[in-house]
Steps between C-alpha positions, in 0.01 A plus 500: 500500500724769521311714229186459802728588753576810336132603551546597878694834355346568222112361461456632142836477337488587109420171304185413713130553376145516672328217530131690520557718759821705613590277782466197280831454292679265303862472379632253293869357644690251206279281473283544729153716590443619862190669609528678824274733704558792699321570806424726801712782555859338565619373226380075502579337226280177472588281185198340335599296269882409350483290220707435105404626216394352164 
């Protein structure tokens, strides 16, 4: 959680992709996949789905 906390400072960090559009991302953390959104014109950071991979 502290990779998604991280997202308050920096919503695009290097290491994250678009998921379809530019406010869409994704970012892979260990083991794990989180898909987040970015919305309106402060910087909210809703998390869409957090889940393991393989």
């Amino acid at each position: 959680m502290a990779a998604v906390d991280l997202l308050a400072e920096s919503p695009r960090p290097a290491g994250t992709f678009e998921y379809g559009s530019p406010d869409l991302r994704r970012m892979h953390v260990g083991r794990y996949r989180v898909m987040y959104e970015i919305t309106g014109t402060a910087v909210v950071i809703v998390v869409i789905h957090l889940g393991r991979i393989g």
